[in-house]
TIRO-2110 file (N, C-alpha, C; in Angstrom, 1 decimal):
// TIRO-2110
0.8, -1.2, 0.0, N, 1, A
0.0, 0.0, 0.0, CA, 1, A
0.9, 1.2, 0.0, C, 1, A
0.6, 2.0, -0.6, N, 2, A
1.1, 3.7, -1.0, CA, 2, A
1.5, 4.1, 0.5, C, 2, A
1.9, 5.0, 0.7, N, 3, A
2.3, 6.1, 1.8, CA, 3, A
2.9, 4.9, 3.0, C, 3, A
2.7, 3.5, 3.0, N, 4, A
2.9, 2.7, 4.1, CA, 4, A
3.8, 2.0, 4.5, C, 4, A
4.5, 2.8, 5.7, N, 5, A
5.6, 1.5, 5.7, CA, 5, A
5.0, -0.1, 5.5, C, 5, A
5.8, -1.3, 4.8, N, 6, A
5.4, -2.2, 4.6, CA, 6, A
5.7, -3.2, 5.5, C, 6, A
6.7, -2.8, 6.5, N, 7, A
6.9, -3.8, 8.0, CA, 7, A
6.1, -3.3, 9.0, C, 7, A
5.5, -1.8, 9.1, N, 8, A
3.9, -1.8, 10.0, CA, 8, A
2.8, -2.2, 9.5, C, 8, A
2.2, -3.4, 10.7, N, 9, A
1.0, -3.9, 10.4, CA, 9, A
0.3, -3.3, 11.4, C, 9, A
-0.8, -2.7, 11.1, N, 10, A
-2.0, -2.2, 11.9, CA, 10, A
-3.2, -2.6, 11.7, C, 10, A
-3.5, -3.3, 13.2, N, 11, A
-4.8, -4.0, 13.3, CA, 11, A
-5.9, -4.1, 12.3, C, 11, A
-6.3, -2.5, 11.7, N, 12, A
-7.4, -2.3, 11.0, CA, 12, A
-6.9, -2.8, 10.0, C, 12, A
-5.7, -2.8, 8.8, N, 13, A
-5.0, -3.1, 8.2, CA, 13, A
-5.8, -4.6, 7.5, C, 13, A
-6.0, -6.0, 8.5, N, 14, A
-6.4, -6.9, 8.2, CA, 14, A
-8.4, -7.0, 8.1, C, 14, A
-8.6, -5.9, 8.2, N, 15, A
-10.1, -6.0, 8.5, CA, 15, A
-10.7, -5.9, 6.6, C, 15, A
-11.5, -6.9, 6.2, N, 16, A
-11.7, -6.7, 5.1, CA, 16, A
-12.4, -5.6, 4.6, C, 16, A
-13.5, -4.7, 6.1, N, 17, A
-14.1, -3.6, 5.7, CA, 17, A
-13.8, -2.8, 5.6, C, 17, A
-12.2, -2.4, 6.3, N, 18, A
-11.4, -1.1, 5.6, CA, 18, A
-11.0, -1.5, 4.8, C, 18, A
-10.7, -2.5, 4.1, N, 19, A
-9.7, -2.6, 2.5, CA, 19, A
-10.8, -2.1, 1.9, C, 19, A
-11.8, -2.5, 1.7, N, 20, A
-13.3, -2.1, 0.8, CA, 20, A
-13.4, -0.6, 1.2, C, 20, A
-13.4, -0.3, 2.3, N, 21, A
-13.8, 0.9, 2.5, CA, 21, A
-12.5, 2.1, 1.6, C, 21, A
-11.5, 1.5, 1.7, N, 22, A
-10.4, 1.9, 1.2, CA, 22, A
-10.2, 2.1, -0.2, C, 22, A
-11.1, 1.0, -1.2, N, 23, A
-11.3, 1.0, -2.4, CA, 23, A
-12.7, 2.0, -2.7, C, 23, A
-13.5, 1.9, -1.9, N, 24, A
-14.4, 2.9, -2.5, CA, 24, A
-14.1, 4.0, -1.9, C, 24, A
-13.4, 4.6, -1.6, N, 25, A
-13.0, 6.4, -1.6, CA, 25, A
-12.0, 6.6, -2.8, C, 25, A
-11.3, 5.7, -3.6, N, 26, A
-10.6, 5.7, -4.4, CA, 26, A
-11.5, 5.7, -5.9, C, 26, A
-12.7, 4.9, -5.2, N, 27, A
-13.7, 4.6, -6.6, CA, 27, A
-14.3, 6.5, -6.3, C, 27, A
-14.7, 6.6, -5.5, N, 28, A
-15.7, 7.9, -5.1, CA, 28, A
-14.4, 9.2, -5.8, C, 28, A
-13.7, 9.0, -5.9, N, 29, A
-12.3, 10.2, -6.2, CA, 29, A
-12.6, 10.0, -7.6, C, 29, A
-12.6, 9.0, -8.3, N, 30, A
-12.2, 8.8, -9.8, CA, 30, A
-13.7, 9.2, -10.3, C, 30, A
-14.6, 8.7, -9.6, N, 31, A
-16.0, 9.6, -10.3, CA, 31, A
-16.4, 10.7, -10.1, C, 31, A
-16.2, 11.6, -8.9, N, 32, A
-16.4, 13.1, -8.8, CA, 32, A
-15.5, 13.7, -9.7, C, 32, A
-14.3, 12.9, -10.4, N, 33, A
-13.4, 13.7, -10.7, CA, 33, A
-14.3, 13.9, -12.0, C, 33, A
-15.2, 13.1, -12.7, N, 34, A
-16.0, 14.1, -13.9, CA, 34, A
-17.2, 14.7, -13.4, C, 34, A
-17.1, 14.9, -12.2, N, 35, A
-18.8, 16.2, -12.2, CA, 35, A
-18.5, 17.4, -12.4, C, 35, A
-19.6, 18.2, -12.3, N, 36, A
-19.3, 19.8, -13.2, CA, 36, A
-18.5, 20.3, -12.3, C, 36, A
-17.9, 21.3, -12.7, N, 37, A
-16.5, 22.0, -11.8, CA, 37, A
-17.6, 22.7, -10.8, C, 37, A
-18.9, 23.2, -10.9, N, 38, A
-19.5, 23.8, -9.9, CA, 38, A
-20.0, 23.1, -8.9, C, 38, A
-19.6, 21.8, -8.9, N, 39, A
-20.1, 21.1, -7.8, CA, 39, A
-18.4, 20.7, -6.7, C, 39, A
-17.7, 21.5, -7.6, N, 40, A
-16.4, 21.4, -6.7, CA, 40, A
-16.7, 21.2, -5.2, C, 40, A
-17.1, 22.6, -4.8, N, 41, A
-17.3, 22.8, -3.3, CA, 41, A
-18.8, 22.3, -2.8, C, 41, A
-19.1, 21.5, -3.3, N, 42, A
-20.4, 21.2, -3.3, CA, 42, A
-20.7, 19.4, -2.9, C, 42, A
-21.4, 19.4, -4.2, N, 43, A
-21.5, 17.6, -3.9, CA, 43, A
-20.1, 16.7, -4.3, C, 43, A
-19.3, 17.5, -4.8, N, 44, A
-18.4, 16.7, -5.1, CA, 44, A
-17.2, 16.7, -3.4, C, 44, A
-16.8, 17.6, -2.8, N, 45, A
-16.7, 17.9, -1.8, CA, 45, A
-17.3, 17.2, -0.6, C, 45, A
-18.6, 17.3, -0.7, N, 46, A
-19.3, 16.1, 0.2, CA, 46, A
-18.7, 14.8, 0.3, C, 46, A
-19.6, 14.3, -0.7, N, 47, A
-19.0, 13.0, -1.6, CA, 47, A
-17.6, 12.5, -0.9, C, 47, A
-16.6, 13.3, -1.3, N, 48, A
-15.6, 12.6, -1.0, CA, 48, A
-15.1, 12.7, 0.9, C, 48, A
-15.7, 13.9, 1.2, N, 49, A
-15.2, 14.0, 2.5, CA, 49, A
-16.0, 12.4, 3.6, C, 49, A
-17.3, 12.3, 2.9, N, 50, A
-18.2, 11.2, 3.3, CA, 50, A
-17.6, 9.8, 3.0, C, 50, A
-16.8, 9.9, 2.1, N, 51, A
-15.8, 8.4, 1.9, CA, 51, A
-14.7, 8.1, 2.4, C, 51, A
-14.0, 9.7, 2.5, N, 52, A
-12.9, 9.2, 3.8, CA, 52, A
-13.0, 9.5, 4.9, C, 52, A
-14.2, 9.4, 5.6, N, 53, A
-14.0, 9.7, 6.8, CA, 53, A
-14.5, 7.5, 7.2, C, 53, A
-14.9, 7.0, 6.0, N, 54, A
-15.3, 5.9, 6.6, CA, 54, A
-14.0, 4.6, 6.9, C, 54, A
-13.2, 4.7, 5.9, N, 55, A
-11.8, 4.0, 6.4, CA, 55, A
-11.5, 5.0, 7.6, C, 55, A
-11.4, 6.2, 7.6, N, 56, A
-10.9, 6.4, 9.0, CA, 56, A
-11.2, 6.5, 10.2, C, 56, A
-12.4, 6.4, 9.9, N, 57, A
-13.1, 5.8, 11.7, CA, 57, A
-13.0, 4.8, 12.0, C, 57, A
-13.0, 3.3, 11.0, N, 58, A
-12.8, 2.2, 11.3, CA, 58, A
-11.2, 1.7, 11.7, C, 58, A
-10.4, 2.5, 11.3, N, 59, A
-9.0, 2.9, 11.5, CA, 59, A
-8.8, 3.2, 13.1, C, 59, A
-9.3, 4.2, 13.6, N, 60, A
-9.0, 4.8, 14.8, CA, 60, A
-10.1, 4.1, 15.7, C, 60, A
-11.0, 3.7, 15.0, N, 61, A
-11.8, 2.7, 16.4, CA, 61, A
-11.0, 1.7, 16.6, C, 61, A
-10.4, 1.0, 15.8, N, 62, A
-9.7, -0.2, 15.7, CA, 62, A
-8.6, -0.6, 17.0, C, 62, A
-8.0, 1.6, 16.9, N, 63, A
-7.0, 1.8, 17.8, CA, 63, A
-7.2, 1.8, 19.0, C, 63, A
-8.7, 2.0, 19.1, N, 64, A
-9.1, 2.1, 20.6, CA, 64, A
-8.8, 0.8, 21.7, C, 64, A
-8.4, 1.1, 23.1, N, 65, A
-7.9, -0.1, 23.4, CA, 65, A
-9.3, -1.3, 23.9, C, 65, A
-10.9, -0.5, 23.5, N, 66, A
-11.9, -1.3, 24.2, CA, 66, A
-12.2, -1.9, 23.0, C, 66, A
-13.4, -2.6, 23.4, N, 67, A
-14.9, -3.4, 22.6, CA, 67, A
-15.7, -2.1, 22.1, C, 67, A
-16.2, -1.3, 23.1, N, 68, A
-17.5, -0.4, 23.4, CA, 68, A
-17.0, 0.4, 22.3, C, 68, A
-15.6, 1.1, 22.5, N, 69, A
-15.1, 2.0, 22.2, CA, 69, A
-14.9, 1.7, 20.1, C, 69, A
-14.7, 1.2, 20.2, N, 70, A
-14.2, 0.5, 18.7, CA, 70, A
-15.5, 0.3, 18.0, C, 70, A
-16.8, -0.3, 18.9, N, 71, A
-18.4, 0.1, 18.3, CA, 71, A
-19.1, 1.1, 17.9, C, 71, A
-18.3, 2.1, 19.0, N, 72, A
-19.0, 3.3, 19.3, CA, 72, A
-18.3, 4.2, 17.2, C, 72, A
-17.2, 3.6, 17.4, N, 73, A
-16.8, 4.4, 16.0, CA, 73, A
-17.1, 3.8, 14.5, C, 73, A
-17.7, 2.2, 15.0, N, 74, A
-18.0, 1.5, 13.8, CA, 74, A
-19.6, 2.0, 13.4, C, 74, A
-20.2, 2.5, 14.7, N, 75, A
-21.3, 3.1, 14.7, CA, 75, A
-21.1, 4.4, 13.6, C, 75, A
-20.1, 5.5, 14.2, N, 76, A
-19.9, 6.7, 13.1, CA, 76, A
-19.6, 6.5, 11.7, C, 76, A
-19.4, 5.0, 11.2, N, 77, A
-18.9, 5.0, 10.1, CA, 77, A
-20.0, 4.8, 9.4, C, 77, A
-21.0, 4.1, 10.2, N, 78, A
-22.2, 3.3, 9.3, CA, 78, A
-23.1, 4.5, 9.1, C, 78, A
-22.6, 5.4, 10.0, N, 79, A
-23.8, 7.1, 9.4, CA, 79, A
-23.0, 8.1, 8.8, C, 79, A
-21.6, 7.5, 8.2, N, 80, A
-20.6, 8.4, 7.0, CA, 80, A
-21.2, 7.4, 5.6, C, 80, A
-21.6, 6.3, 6.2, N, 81, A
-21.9, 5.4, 4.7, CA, 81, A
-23.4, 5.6, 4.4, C, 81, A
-24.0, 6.1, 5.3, N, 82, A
-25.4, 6.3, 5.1, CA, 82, A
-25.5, 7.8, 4.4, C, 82, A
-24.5, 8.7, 4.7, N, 83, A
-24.4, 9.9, 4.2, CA, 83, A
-24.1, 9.9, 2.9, C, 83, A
-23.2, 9.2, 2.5, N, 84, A
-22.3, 9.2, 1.1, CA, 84, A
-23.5, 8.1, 0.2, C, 84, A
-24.1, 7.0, 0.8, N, 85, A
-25.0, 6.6, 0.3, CA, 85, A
-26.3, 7.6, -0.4, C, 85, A
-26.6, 8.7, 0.3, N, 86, A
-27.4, 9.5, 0.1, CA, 86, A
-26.9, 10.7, -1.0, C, 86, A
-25.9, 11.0, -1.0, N, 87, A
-25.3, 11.8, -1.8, CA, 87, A
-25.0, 10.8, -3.2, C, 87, A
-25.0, 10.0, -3.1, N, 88, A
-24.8, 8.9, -4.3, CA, 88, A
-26.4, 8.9, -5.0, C, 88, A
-27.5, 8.7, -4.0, N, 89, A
-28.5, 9.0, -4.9, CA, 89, A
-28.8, 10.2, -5.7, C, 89, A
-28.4, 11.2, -5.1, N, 90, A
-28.5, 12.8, -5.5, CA, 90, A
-27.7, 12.6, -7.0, C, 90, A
-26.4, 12.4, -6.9, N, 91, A
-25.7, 12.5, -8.0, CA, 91, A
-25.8, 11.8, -9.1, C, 91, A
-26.9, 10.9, -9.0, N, 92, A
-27.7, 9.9, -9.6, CA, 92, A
-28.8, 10.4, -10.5, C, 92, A
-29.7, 11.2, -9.7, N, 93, A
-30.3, 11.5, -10.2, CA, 93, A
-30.5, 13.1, -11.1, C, 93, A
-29.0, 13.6, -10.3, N, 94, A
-28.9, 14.5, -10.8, CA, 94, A
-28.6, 14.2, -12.6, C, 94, A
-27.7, 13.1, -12.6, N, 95, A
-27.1, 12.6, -14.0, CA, 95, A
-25.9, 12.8, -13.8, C, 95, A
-25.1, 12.7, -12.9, N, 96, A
-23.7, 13.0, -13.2, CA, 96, A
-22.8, 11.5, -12.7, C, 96, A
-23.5, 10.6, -12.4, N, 97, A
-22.8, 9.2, -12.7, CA, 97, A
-24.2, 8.2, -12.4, C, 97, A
-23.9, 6.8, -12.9, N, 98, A
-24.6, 5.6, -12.6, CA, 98, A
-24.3, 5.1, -11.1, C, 98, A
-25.1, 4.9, -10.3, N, 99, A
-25.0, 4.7, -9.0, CA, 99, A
-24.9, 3.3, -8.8, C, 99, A
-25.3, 2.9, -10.2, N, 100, A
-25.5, 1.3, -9.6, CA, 100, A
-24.5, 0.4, -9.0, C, 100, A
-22.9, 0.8, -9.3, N, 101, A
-21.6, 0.2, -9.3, CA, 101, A
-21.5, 0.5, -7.5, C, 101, A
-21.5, 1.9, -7.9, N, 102, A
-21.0, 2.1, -6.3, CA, 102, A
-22.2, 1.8, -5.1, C, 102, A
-23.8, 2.2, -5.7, N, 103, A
-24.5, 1.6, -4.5, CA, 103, A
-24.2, -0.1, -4.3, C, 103, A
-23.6, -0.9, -5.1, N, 104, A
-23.4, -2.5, -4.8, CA, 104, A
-22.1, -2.0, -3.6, C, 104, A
-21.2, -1.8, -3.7, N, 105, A
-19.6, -1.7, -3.1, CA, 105, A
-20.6, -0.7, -1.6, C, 105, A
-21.3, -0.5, -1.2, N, 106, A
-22.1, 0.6, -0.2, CA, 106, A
-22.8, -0.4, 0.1, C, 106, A
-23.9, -0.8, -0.6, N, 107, A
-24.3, -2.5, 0.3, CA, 107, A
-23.6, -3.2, 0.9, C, 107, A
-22.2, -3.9, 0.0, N, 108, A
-20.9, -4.8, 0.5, CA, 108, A
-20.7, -4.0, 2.0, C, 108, A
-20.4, -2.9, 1.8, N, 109, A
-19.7, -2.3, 3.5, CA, 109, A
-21.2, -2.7, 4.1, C, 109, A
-22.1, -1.8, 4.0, N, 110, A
-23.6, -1.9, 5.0, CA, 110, A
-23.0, -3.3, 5.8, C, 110, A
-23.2, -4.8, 5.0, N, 111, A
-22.9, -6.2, 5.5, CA, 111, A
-22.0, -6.1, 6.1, C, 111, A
-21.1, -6.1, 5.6, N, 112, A
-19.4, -6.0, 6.4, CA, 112, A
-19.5, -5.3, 7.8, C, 112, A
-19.6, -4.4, 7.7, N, 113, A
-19.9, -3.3, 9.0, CA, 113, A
-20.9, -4.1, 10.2, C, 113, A
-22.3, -4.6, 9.1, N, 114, A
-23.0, -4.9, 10.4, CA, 114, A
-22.5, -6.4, 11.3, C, 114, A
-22.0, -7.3, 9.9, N, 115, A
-21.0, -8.3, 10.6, CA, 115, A
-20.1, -8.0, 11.6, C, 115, A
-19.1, -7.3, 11.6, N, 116, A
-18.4, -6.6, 12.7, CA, 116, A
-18.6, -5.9, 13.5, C, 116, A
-19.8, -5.5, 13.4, N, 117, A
-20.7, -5.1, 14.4, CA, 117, A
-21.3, -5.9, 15.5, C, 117, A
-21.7, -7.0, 15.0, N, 118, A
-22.7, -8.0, 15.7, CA, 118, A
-21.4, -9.1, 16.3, C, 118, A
-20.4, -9.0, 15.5, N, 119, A
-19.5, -10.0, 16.4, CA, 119, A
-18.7, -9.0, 17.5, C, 119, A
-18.6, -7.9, 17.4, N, 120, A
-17.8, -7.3, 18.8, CA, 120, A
-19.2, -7.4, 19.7, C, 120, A
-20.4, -6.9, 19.6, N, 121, A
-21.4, -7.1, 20.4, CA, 121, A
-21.2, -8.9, 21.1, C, 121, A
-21.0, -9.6, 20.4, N, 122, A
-21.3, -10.4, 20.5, CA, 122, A
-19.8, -11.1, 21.7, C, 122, A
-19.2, -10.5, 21.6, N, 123, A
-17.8, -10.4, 22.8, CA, 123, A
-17.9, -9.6, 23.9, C, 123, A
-18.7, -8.3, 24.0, N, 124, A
-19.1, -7.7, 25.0, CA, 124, A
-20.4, -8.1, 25.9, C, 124, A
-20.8, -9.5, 24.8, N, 125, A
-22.3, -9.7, 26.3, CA, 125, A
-21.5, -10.8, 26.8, C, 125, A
-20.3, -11.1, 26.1, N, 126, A
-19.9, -12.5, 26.9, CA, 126, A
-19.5, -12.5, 28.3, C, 126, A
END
């Protein structure tokens, strides 16, 4: 991976929902990069700030040294995916891309998330 030392391994690192999550802000970059220049500061802006905040919550909850705590952030990610989900319909219907690619890779997290969701729960009632 780019920018990364390749002898640090970090926990979130092995989680399949940050790799995904990590590929769709890369997919979300390459498709705003054709919307009209006036949505620079706008939905295109959104858009992308909404996709990387989702690898990096799941990143820094990871870091946390709890259960609760590491929920509590996998919680903020599923309402950064709900957001960028939403902004995906807009720009859909606006016409400025097909949603269908990226609402599939937005589903895949939805699962993913709530899987890792339900198994840290499922360590905290133990």
């Amino acid at each position: 991976m780019r920018g990364q030392n390749p002898e640090v391994k970090r926990k979130h690192h092995d989680l399949l929902v940050w790799q995904e999550a990590m590929a769709l802000v890369k997919e979300i970059y390459q498709v705003t990069a054709g919307f009209p220049k006036e949505e620079i500061y706008a939905l295109t802006s959104q858009m992308r700030r909404a996709a990387v905040s989702i690898p990096s919550n799941i990143a820094e909850g990871a870091a946390r040294t709890g259960d609760k705590e590491f929920l509590q952030f996998l919680s903020i990610t599923r309402g950064s995916l709900s957001e960028l989900e939403t902004q995906v319909m807009i720009a859909a219907d606006l016409g400025y891309m097909d949603g269908s690619q990226v609402g599939a890779k937005i589903d895949q997290l939805f699962a993913l998330l709530g899987g890792l969701m339900k198994s840290i729960n499922s360590r905290i009632e133990k």
